[in-house]
RONU-947694 format. One record per residue (C-alpha): residue in one letter; x, y, z. Coordinates in steps of 0.2 Angstrom, whole numbers. Layout:
BEGIN
<r code="a" x="X" y="Y" z="Z"/>
...
END
This chain:
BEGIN
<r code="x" x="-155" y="240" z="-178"/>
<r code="x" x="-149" y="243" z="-196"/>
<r code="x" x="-137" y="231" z="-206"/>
<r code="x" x="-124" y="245" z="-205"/>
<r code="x" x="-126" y="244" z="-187"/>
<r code="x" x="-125" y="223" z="-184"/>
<r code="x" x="-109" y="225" z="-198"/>
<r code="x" x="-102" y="238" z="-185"/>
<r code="x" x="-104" y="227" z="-170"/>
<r code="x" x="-97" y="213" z="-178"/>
<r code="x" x="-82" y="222" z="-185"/>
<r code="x" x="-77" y="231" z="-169"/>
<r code="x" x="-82" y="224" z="-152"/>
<r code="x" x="-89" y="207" z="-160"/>
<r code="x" x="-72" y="204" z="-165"/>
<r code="x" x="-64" y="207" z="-150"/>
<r code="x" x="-78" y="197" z="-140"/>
<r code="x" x="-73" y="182" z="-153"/>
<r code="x" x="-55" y="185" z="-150"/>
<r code="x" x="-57" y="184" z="-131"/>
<r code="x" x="-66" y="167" z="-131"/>
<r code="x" x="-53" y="161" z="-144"/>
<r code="x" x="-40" y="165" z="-130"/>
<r code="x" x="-50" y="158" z="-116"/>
<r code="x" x="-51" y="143" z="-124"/>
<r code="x" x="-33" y="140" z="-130"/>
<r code="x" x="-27" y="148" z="-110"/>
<r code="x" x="-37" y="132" z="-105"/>
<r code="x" x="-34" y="121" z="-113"/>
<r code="x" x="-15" y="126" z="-112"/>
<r code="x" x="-17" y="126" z="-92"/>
<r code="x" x="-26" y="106" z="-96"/>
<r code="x" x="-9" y="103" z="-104"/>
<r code="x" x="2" y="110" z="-91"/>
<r code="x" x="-7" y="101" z="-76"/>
<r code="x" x="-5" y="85" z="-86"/>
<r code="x" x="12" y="89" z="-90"/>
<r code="x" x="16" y="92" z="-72"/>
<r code="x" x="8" y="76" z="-67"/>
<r code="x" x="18" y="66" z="-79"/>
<r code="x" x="35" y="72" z="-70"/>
<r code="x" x="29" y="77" z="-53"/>
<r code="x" x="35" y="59" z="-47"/>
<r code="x" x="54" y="63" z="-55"/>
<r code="x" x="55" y="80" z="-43"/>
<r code="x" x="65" y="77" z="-29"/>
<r code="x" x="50" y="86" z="-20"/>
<r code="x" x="39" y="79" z="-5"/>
<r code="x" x="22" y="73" z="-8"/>
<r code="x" x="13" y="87" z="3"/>
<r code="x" x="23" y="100" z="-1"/>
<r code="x" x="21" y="92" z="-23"/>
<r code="x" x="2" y="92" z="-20"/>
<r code="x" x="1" y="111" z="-12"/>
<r code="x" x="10" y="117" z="-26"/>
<r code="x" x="0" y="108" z="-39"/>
<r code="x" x="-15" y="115" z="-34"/>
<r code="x" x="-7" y="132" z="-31"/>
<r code="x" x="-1" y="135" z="-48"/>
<r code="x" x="-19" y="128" z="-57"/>
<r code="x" x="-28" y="142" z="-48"/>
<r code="x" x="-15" y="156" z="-55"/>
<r code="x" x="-14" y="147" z="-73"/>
<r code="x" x="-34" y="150" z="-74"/>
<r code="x" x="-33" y="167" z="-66"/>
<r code="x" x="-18" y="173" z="-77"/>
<r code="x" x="-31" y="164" z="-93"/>
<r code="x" x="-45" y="173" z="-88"/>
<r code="x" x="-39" y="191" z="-85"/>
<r code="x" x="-29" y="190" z="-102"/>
<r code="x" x="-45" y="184" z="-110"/>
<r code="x" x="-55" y="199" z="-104"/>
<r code="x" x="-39" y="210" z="-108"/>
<r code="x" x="-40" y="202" z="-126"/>
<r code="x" x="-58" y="207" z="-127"/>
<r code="x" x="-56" y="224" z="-125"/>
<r code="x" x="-58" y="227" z="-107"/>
<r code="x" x="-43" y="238" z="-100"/>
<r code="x" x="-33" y="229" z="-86"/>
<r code="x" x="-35" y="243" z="-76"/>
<r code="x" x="-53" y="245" z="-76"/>
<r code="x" x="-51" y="223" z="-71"/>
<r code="x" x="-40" y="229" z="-57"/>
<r code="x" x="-52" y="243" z="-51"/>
<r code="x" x="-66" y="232" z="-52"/>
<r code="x" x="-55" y="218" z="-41"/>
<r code="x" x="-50" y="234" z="-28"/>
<r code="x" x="-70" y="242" z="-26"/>
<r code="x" x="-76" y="223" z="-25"/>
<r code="x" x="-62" y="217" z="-14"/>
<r code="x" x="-72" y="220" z="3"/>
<r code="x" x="-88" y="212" z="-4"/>
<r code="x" x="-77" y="196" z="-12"/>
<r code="x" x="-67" y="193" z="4"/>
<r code="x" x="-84" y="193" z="14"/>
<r code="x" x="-93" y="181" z="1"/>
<r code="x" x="-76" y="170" z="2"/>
<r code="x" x="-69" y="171" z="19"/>
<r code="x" x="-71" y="151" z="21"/>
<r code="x" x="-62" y="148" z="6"/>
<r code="x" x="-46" y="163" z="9"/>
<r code="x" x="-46" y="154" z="28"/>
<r code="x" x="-42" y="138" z="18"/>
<r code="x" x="-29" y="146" z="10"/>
<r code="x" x="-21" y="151" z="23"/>
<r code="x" x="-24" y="136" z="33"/>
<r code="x" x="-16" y="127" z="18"/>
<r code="x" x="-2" y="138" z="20"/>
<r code="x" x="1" y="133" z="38"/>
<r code="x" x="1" y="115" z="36"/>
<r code="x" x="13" y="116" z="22"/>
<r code="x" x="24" y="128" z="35"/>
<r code="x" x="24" y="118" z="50"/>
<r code="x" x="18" y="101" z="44"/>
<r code="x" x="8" y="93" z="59"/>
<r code="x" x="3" y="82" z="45"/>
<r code="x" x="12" y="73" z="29"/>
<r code="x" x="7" y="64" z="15"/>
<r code="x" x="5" y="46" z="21"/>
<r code="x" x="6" y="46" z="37"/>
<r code="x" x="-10" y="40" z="47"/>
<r code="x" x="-21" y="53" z="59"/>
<r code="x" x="-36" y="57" z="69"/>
<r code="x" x="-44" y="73" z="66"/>
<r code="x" x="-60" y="75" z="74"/>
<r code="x" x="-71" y="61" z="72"/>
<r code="x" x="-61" y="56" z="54"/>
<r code="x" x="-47" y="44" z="54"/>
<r code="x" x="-37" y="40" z="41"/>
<r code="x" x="-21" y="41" z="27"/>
<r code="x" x="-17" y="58" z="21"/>
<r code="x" x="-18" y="57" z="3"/>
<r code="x" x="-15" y="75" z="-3"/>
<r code="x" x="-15" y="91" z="4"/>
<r code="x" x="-22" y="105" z="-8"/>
<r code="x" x="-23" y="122" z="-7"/>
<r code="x" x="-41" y="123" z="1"/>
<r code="x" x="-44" y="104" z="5"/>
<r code="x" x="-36" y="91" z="15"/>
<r code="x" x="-42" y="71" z="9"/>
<r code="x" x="-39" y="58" z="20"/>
<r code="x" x="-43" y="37" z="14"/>
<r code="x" x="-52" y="28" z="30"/>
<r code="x" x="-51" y="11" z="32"/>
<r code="x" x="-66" y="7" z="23"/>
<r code="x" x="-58" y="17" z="7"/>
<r code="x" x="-69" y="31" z="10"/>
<r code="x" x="-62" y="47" z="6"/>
<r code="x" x="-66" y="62" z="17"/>
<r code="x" x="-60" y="80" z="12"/>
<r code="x" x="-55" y="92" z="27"/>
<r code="x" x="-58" y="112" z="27"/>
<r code="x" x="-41" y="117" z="28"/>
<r code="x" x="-45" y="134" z="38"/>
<r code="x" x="-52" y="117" z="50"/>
<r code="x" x="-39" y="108" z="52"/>
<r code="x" x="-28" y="124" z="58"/>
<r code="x" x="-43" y="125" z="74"/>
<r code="x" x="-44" y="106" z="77"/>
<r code="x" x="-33" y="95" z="89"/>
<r code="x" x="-23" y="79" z="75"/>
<r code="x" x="-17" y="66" z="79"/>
<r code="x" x="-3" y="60" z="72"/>
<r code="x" x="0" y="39" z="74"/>
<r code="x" x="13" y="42" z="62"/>
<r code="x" x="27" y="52" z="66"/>
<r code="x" x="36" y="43" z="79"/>
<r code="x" x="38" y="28" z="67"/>
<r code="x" x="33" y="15" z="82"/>
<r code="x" x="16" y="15" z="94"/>
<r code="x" x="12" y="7" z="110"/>
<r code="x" x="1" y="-7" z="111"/>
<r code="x" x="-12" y="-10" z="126"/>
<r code="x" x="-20" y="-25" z="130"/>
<r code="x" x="-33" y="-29" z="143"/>
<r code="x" x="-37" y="-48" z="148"/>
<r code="x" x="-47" y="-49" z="162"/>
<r code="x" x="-50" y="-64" z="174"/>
<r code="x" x="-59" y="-72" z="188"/>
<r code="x" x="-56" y="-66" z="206"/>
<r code="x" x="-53" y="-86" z="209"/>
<r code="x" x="-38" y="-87" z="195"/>
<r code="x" x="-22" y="-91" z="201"/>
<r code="x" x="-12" y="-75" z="198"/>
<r code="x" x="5" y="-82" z="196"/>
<r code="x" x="-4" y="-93" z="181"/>
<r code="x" x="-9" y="-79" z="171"/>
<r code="x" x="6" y="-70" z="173"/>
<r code="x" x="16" y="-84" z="164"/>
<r code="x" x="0" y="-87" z="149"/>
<r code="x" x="1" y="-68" z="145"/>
<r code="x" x="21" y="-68" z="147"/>
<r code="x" x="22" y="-82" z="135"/>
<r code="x" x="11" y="-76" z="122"/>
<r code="x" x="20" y="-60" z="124"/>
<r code="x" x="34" y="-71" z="117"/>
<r code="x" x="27" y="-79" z="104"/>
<r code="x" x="22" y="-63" z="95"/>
<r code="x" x="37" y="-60" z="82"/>
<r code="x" x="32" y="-44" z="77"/>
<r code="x" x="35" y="-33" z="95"/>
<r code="x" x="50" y="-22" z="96"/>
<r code="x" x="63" y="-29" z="112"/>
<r code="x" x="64" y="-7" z="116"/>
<r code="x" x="57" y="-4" z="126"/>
<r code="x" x="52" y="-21" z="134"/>
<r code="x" x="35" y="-29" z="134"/>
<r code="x" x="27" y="-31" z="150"/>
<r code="x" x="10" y="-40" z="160"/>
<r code="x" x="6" y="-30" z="175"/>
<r code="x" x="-10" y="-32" z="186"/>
<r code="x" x="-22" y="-14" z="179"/>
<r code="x" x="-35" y="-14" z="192"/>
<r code="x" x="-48" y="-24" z="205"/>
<r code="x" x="-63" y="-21" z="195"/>
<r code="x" x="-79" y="-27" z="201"/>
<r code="x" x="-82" y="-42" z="193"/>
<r code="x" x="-63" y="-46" z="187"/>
<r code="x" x="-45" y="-45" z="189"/>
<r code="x" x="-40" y="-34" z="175"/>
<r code="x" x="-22" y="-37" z="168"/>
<r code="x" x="-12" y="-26" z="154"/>
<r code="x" x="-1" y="-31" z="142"/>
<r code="x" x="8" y="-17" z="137"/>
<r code="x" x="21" y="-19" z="122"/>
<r code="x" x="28" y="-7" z="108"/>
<r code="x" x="26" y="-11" z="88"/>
<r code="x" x="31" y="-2" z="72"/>
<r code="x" x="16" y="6" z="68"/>
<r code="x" x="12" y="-1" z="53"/>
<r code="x" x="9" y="-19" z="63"/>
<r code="x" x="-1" y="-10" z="75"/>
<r code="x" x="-19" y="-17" z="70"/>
<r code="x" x="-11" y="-35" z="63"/>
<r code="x" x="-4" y="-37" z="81"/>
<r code="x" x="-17" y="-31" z="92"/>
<r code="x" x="-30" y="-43" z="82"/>
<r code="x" x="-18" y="-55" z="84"/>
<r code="x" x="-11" y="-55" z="102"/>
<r code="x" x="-32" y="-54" z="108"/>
<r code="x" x="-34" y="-69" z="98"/>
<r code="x" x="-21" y="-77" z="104"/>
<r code="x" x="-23" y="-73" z="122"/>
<r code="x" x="-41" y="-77" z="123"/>
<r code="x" x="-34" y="-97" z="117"/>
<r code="x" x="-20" y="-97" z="129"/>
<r code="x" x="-30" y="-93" z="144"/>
<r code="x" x="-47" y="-103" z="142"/>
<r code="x" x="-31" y="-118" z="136"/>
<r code="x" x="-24" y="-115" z="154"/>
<r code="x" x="-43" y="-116" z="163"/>
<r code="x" x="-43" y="-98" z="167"/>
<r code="x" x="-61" y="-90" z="166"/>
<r code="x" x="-63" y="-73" z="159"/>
<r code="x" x="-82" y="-68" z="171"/>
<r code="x" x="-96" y="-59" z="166"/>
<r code="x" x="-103" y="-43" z="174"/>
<r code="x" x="-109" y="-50" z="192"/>
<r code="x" x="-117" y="-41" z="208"/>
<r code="x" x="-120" y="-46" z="223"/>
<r code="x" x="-138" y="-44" z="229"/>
<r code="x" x="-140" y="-44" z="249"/>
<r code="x" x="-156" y="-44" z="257"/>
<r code="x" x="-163" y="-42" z="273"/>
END
């Protein structure tokens, strides 16, 4: 290779390789500045937060593609040899992606029939949690122990959620359980009482102490009593705590596991 021949290259298609990476440079960081201008306001659009995060993430991905295929245009490549390419590798890409267009389109549907919101508190699977965002591809959930988890979309549209959430208020159960010896008409008016104490319960539907079951070793009662769900855990801590004082202060024994052994 002649200096003629590197002079050539640089004037013709090294140019337009330089001009290409100019442009893919300015597209992203333009797309850096829209994102972080979008951000700055997305709190001001009168917009909810699942469907805000959806379309954040949305729009990222077409910024870049809309960067990327003008760069390549810039550089020479005709759009129409980019969108043959696309078309003749079109079966091999959705093979290689299917995971990642099932999470698009499970993104889709949860932004469509919303099982799930921004906030609210679920199960799904074995993970439990606060939705923080839902994306285009993933779903994060925050557990309890601040740990974040992000959901496959495409999963979420095949696995049973749980919503605590929804409904605004949650059921409460409660099982104290007592000796067979304990004088039933006592432990009726302890639980009754420290149903009363409890500040936090909703009046509907009413609280109530109803004998569960006979079980082998103990007379299981439930306390059954409704609270708004964000007093759900507070409550449930409490209401144990306080039951468990109430009926050793009254001299009920809660038993252990016993069996009786008969020989002959």
């Amino acid at each position: 290779m002649n200096w003629e021949s590197i002079k050539n290259f640089f004037t013709t298609a090294g140019f337009d390789l330089l001009r290409g990476l100019l442009t893919l440079v300015i597209g992203l960081f333009l797309v850096h500045w829209v994102m972080k201008l979008i951000g700055r306001y997305e709190d001001k659009m009168k917009m909810e937060p699942t469907l805000r995060g959806f379309i954040k993430n949305l729009v990222r991905i077409l910024l870049y593609v809309v960067v990327i295929m003008t760069a390549a245009n810039t550089m020479g490549i005709p759009m129409t040899s980019i969108i043959t390419l696309i078309g003749t590798g079109g079966v091999a890409v959705s093979l290689a992606m299917q995971g990642v267009l099932g999470n698009l389109i499970g993104g889709f549907i949860l932004l469509l029939f919303k099982p799930i919101k921004v906030g609210e508190y679920v199960r799904i699977g074995d993970n439990e949690g606060t939705v923080k965002a839902i994306g285009a591809f993933y779903t994060e959930i925050a557990t309890f122990d601040n740990r974040h988890i992000n959901l496959p979309n495409g999963t979420l549209t095949n696995t049973a959620i749980v919503n605590y959430s929804r409904e605004g208020t949650r059921r409460l159960d409660l099982t104290f359980s007592v000796s067979y010896e304990s004088d039933m008409d006592k432990v009726y008016e302890v639980l009754n009482r420290v149903v009363s104490e409890e500040k936090a319960l909703l009046s509907d539907p009413a609280p109530s102490v109803n004998l569960l079951k006979c079980g082998d070793s103990s007379l299981d009662f439930t306390v059954r009593v409704w609270v708004k769900t964000e007093d759900y855990w507070p409550v449930n801590f409490r209401m144990l705590d306080n039951g468990k004082r109430a009926l050793d202060q009254a001299g009920i024994s809660i038993p252990y596991p016993q069996m009786d052994v008969h020989m002959k």
